[in-house]
C-alpha positions in Angstrom: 48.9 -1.2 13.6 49.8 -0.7 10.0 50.7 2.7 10.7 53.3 1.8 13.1 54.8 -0.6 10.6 54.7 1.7 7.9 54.8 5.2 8.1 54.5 8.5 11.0 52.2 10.0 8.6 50.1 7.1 8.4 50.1 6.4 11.8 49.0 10.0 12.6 46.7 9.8 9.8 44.8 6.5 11.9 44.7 8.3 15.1 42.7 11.1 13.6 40.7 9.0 11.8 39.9 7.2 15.3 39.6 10.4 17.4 36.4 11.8 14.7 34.8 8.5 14.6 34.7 8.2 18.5 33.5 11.5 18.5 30.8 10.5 16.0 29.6 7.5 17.6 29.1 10.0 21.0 27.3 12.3 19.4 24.9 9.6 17.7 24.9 7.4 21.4 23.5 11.3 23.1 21.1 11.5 20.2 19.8 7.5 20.6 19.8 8.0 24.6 17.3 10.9 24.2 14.9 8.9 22.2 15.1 6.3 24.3 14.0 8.1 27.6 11.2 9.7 25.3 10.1 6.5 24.6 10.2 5.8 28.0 8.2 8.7 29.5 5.6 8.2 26.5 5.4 4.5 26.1 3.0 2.0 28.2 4.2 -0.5 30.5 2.9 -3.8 27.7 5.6 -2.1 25.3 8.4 -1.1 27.4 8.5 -4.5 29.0 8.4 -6.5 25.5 11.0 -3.8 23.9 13.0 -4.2 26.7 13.3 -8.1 26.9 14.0 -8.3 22.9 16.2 -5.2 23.0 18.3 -6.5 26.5 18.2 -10.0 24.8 19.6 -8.8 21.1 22.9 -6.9 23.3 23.6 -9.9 24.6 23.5 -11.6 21.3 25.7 -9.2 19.4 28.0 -8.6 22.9 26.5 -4.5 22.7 26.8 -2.9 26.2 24.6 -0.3 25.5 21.7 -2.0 24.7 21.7 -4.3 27.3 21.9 -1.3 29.3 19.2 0.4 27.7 17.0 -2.9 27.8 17.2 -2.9 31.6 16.0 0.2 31.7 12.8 -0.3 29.5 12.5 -2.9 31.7 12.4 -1.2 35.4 10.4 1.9 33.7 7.9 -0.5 33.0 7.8 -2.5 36.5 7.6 1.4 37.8 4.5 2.1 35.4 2.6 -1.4 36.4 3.0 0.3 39.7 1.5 3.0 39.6 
């Protein structure tokens, strides 16, 4: 916004800046998703479930998509491994 008042420069400055930290915060979200579903295939059902509720429960809190995503799925692993 202050590029727009300001300067071109500035303003293309800003976008560059934005396009390499969305870029960043991909490449770190690929690397967090591929822990998680390692936790998942290694962890027990107890653990899942309990990381699951706090970590669905904290997304909420703090308004974070993703880890209200990646709660829910803690959670259903687990349901699947009390299954079986």
């Amino acid at each position: 916004m202050l590029g727009s008042m300001v300067s071109t420069p500035l303003k293309e400055s800003g976008t560059a800046t934005k396009k390499a930290a969305v870029a960043e915060m991909r490449a770190a979200k690929e690397i967090g998703d591929r822990k998680v579903e390692r936790n998942i295939a290694e962890g027990g059902a107890m653990r899942l479930s309990a990381e699951g509720k706090s970590e669905g429960l904290f997304g909420k809190v703090v308004g974070c998509e993703g880890m209200k995503e990646r709660g829910d799925a803690k959670i259903k692993a687990a349901e699947t491994k009390s299954m079986d």
